[in-house]
PQR file of N, CA, C, O and H, with PARSE charges and radii, in Angstrom:
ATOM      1  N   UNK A   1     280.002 235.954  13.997 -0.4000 1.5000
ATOM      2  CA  UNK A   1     279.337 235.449  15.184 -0.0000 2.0000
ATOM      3  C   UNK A   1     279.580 233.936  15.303  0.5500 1.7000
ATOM      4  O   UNK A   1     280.085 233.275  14.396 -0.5500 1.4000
ATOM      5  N   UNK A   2     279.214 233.470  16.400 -0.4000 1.5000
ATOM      6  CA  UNK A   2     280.093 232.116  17.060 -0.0000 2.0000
ATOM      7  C   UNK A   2     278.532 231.557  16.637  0.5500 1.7000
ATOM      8  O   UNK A   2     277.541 232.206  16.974 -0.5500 1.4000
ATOM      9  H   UNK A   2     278.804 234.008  17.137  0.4000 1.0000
ATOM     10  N   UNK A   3     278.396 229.994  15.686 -0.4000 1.5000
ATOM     11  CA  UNK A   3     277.573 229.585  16.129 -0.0000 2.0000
ATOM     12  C   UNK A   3     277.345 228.443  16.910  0.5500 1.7000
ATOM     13  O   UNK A   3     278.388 227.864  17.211 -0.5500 1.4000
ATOM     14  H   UNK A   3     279.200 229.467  15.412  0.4000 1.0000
ATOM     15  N   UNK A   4     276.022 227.788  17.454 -0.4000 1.5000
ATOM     16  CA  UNK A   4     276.025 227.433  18.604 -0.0000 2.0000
ATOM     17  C   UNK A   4     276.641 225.815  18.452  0.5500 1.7000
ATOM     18  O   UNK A   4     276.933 225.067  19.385 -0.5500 1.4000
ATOM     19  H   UNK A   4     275.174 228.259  17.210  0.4000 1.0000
ATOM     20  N   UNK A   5     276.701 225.642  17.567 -0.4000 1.5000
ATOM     21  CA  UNK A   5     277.524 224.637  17.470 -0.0000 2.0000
ATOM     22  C   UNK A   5     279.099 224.883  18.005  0.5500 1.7000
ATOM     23  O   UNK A   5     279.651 224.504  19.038 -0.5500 1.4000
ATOM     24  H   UNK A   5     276.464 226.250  16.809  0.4000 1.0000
ATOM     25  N   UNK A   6     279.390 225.354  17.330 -0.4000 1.5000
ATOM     26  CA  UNK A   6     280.849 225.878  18.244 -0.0000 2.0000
ATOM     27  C   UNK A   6     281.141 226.535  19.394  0.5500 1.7000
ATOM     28  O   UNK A   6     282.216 226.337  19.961 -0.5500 1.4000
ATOM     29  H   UNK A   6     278.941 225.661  16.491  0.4000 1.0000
ATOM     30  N   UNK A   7     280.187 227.424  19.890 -0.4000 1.5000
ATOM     31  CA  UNK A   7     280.549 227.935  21.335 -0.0000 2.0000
ATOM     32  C   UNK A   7     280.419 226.035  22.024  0.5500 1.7000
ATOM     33  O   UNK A   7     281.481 225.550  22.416 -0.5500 1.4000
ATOM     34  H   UNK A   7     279.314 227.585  19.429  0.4000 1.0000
ATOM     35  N   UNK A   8     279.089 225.115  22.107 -0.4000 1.5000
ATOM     36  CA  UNK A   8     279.311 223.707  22.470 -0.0000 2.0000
ATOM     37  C   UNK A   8     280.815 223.369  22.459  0.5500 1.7000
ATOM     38  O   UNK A   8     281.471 223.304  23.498 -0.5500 1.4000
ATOM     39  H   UNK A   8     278.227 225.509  21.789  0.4000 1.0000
ATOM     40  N   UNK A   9     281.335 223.154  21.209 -0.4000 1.5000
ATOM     41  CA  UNK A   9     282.449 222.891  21.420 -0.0000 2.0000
ATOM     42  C   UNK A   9     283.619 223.278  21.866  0.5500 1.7000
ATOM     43  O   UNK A   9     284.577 222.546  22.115 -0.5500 1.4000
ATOM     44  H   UNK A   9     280.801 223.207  20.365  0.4000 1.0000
ATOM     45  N   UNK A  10     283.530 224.939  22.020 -0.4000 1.5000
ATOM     46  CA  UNK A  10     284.688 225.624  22.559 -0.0000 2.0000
ATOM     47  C   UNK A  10     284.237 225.109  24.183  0.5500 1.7000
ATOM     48  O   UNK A  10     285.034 224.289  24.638 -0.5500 1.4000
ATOM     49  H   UNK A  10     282.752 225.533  21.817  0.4000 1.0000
ATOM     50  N   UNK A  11     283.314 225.399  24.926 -0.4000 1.5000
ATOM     51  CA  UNK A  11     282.772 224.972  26.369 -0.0000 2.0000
ATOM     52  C   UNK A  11     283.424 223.522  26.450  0.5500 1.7000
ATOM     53  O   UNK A  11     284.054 223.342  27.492 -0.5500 1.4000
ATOM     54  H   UNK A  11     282.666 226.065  24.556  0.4000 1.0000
ATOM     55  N   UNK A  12     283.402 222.510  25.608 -0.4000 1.5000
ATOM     56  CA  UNK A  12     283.671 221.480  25.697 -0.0000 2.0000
ATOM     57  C   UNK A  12     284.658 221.471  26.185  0.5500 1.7000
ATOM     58  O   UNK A  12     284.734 221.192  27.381 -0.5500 1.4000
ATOM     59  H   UNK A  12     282.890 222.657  24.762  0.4000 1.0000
ATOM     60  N   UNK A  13     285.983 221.829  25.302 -0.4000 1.5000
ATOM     61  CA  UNK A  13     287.405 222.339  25.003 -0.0000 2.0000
ATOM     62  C   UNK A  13     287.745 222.288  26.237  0.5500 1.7000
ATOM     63  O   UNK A  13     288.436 221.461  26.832 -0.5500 1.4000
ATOM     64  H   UNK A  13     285.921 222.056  24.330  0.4000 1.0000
ATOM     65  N   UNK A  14     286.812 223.947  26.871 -0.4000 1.5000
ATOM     66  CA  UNK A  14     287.836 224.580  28.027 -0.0000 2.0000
ATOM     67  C   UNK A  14     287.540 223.579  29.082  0.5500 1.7000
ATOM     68  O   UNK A  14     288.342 223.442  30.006 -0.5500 1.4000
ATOM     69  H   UNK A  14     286.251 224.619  26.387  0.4000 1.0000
ATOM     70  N   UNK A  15     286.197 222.700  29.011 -0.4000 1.5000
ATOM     71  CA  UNK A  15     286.338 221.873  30.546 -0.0000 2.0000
ATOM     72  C   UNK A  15     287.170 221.223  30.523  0.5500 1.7000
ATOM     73  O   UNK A  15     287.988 221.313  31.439 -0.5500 1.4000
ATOM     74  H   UNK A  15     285.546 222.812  28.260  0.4000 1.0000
ATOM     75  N   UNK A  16     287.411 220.028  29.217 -0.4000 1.5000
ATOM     76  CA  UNK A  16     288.475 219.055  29.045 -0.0000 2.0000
ATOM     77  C   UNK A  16     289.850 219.937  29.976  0.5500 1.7000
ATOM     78  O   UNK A  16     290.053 219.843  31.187 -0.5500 1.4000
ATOM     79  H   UNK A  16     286.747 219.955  28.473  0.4000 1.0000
ATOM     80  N   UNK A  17     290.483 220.597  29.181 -0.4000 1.5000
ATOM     81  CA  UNK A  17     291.319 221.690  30.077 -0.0000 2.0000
ATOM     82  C   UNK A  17     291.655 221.711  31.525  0.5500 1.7000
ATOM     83  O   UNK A  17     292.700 221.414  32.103 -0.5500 1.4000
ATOM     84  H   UNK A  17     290.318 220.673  28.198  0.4000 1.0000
ATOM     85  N   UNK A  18     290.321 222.205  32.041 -0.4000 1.5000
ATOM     86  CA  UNK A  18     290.146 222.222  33.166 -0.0000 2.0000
ATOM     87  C   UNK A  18     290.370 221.011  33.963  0.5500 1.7000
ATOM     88  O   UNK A  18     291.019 220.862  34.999 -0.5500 1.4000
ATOM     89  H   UNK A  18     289.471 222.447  31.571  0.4000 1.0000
ATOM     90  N   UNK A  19     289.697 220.180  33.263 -0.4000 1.5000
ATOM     91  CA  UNK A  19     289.954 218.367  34.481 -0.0000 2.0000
ATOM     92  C   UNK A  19     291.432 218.084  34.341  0.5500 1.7000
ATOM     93  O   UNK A  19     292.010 217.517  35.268 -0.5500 1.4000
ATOM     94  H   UNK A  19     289.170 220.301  32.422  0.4000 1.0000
ATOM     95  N   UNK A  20     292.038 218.412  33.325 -0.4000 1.5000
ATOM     96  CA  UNK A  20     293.477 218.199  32.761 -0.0000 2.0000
ATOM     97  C   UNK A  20     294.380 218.809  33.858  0.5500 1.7000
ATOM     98  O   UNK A  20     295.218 218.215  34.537 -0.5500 1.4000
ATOM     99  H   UNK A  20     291.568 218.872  32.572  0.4000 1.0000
ATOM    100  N   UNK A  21     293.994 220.285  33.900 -0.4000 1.5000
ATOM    101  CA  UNK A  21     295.023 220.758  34.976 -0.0000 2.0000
ATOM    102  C   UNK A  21     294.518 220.449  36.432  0.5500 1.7000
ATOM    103  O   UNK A  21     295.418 220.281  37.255 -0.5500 1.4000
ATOM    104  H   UNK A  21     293.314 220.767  33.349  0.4000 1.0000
ATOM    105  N   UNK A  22     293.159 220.342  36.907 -0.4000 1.5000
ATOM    106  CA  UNK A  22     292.905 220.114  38.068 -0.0000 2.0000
ATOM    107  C   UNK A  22     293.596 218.165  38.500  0.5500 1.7000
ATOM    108  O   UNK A  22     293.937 217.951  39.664 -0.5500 1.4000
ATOM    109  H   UNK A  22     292.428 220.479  36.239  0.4000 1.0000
ATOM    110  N   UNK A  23     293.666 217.362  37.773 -0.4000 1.5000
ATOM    111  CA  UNK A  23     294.026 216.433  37.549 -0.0000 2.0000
ATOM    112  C   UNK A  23     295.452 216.344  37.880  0.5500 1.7000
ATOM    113  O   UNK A  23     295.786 215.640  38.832 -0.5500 1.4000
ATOM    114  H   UNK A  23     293.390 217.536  36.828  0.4000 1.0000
ATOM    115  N   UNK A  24     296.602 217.181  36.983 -0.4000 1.5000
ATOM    116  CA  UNK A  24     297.306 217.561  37.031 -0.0000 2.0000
ATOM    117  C   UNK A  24     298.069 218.122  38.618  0.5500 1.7000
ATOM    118  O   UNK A  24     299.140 217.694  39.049 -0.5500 1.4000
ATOM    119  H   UNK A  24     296.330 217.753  36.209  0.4000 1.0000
ATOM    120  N   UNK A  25     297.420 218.894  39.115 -0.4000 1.5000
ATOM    121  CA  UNK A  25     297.520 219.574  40.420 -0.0000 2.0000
ATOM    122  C   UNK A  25     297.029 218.417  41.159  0.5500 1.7000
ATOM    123  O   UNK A  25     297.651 218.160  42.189 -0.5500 1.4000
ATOM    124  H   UNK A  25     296.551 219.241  38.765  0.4000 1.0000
ATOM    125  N   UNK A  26     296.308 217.865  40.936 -0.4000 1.5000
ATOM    126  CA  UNK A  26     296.388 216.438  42.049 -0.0000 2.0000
ATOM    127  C   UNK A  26     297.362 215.575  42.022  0.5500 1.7000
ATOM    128  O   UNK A  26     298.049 215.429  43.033 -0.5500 1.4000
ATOM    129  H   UNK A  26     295.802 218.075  40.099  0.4000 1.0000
ATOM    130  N   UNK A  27     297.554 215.014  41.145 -0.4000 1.5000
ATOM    131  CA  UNK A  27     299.037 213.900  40.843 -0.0000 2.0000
ATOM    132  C   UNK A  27     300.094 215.222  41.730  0.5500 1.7000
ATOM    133  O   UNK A  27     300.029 215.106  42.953 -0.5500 1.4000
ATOM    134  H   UNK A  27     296.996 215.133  40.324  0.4000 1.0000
ATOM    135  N   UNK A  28     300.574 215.840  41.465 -0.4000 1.5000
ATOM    136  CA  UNK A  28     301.547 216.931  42.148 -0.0000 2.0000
ATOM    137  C   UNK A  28     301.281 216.855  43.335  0.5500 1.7000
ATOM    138  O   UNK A  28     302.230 216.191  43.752 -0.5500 1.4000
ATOM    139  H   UNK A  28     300.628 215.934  40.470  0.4000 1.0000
ATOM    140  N   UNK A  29     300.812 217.015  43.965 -0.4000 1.5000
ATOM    141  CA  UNK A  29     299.900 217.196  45.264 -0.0000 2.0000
ATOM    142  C   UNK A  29     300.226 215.965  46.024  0.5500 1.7000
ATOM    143  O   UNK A  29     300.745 215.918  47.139 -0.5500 1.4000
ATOM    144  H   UNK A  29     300.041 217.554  43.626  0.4000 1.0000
ATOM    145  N   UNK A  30     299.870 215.012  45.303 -0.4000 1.5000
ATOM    146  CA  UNK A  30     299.716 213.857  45.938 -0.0000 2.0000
ATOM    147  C   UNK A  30     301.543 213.390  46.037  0.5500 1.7000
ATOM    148  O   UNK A  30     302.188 213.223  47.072 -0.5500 1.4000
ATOM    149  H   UNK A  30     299.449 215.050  44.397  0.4000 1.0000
ATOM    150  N   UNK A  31     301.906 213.299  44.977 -0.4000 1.5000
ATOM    151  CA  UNK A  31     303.365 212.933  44.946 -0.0000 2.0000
ATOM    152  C   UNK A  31     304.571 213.901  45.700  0.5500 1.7000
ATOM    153  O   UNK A  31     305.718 213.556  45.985 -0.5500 1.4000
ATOM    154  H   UNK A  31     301.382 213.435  44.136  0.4000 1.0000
ATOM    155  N   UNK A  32     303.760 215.534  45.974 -0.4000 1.5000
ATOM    156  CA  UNK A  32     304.826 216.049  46.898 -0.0000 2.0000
ATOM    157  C   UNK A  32     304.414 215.116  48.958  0.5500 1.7000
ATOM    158  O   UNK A  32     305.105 214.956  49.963 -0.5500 1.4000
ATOM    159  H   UNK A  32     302.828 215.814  45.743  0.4000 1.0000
ATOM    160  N   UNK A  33     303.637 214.938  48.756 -0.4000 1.5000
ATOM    161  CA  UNK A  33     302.841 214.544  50.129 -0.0000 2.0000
ATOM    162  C   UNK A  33     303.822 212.790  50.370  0.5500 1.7000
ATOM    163  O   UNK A  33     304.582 212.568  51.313 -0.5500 1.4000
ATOM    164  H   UNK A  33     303.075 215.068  47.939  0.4000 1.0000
ATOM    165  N   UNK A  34     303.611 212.150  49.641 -0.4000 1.5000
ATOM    166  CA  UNK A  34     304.873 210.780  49.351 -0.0000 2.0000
ATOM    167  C   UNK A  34     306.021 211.178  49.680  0.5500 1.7000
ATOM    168  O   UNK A  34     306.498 210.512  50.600 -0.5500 1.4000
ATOM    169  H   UNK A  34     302.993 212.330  48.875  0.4000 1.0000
ATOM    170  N   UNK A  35     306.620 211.941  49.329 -0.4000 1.5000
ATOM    171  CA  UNK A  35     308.187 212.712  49.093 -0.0000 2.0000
ATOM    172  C   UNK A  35     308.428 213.387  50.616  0.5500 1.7000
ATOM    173  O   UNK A  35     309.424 213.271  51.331 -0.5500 1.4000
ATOM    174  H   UNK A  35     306.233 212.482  48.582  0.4000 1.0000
ATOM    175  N   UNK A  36     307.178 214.138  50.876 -0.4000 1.5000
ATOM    176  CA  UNK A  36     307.481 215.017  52.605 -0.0000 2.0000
ATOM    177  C   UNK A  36     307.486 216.260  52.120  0.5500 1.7000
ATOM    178  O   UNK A  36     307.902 217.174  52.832 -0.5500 1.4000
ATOM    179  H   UNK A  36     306.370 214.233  50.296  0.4000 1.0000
ATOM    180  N   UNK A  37     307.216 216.400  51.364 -0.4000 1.5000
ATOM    181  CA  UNK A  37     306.650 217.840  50.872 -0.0000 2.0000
ATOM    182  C   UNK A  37     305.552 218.538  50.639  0.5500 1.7000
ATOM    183  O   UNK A  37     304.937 218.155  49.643 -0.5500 1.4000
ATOM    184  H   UNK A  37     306.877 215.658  50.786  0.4000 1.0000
ATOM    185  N   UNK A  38     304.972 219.666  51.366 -0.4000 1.5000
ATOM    186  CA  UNK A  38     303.697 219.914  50.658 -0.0000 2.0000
ATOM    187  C   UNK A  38     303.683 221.072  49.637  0.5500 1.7000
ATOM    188  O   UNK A  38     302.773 221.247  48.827 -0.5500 1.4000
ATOM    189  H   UNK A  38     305.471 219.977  52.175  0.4000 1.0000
ATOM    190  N   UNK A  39     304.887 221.919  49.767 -0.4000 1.5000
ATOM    191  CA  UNK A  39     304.963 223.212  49.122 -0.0000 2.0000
ATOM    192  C   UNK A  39     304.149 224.463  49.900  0.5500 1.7000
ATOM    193  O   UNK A  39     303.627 225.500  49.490 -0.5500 1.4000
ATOM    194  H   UNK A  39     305.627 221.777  50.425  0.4000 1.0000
ATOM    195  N   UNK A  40     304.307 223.828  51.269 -0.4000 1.5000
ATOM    196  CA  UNK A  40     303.408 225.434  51.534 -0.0000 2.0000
ATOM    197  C   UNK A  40     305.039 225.831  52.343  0.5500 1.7000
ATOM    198  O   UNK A  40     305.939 225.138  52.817 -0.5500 1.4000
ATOM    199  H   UNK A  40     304.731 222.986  51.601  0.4000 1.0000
ATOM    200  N   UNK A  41     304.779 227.491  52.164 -0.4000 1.5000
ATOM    201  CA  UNK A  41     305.958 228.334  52.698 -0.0000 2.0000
ATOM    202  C   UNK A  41     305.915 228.462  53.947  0.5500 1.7000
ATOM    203  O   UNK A  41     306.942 228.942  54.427 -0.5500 1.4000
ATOM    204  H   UNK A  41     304.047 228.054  51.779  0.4000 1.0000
ATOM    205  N   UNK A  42     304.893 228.146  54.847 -0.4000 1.5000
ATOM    206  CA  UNK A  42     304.732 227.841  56.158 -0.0000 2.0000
ATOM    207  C   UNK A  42     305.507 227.120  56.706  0.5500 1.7000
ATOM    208  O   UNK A  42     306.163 227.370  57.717 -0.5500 1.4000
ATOM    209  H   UNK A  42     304.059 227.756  54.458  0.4000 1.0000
ATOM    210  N   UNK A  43     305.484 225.795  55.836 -0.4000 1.5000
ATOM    211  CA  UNK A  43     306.441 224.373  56.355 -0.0000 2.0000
ATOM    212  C   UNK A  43     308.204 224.759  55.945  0.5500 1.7000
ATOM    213  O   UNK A  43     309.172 224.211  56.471 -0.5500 1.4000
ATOM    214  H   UNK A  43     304.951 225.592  55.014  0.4000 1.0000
ATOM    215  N   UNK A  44     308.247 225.701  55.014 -0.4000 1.5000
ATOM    216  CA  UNK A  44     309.728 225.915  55.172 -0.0000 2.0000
ATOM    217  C   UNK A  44     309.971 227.141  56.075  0.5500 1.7000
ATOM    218  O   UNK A  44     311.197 227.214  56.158 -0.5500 1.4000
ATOM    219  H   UNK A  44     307.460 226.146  54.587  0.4000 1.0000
ATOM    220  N   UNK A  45     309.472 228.051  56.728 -0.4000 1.5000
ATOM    221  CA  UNK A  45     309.702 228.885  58.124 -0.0000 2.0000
ATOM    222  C   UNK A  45     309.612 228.136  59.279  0.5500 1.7000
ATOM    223  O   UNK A  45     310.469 228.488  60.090 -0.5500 1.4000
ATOM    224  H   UNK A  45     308.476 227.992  56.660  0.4000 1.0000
ATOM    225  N   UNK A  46     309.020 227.386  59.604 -0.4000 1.5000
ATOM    226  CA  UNK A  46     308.755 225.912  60.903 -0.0000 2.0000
ATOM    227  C   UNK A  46     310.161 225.259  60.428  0.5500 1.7000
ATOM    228  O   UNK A  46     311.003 225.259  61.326 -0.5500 1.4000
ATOM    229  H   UNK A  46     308.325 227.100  58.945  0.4000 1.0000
ATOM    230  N   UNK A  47     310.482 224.836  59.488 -0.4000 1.5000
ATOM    231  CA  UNK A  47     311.946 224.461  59.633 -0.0000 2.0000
ATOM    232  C   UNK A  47     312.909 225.318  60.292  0.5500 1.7000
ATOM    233  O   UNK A  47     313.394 225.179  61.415 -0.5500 1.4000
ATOM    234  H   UNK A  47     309.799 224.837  58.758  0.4000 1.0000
ATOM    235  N   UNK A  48     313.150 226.377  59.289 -0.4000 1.5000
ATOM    236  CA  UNK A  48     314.382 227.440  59.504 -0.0000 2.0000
ATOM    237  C   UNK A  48     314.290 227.915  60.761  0.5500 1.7000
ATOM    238  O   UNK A  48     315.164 228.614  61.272 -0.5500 1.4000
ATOM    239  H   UNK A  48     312.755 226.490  58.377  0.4000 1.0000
ATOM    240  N   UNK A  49     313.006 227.491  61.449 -0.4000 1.5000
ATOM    241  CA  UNK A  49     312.908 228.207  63.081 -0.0000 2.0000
ATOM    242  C   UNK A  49     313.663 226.986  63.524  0.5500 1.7000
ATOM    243  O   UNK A  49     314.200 227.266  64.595 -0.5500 1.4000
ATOM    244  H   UNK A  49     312.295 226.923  61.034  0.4000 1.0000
ATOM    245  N   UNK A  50     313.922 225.823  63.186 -0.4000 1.5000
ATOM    246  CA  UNK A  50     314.597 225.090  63.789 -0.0000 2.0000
ATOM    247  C   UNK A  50     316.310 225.311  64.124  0.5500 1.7000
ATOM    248  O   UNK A  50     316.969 225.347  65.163 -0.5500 1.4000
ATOM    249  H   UNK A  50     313.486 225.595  62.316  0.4000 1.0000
ATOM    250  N   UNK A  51     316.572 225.412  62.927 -0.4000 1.5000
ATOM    251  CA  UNK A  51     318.034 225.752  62.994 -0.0000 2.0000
ATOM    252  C   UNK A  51     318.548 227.139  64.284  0.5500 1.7000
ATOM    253  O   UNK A  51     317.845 228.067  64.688 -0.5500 1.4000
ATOM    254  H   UNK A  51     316.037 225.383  62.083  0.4000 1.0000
ATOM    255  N   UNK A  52     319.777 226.853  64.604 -0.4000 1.5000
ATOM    256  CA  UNK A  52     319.965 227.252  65.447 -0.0000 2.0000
ATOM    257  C   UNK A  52     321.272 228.400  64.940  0.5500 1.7000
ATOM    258  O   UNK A  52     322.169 228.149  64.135 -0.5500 1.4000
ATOM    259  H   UNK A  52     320.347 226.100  64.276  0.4000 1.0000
ATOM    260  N   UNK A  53     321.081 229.484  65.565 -0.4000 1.5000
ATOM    261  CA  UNK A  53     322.120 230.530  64.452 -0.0000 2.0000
ATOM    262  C   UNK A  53     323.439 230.891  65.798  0.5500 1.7000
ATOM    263  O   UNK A  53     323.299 230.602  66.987 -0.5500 1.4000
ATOM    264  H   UNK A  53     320.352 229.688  66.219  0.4000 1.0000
ATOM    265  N   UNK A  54     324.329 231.391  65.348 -0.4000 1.5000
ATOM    266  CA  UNK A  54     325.588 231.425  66.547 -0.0000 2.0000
ATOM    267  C   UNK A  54     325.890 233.095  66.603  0.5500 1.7000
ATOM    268  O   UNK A  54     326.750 233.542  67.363 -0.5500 1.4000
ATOM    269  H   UNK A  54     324.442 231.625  64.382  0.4000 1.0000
TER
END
């Protein structure tokens, strides 16, 4: 059995984690938005409707 000392610290663990990747996904986010990118698949069909086919 987990004691409660350690489940504390496993909870700890997984938030650290959590801010890490949510953190993570922001820097990304933010730096595709700089660049002209957002990564949604929306914005690459609104292109390809641009092109013109023969």
């Amino acid at each position: 059995m987990i004691s409660n000392s350690e489940m504390i610290r496993i909870r700890r663990q997984m938030q650290r984690r959590i801010r890490d990747v949510v953190a993570e996904r922001r820097r990304a986010r933010q730096e595709a938005e700089i660049h002209g990118h957002t990564g949604d698949p929306a914005d690459a069909r609104a292109d390809s409707s641009l092109t013109t086919t023969a």
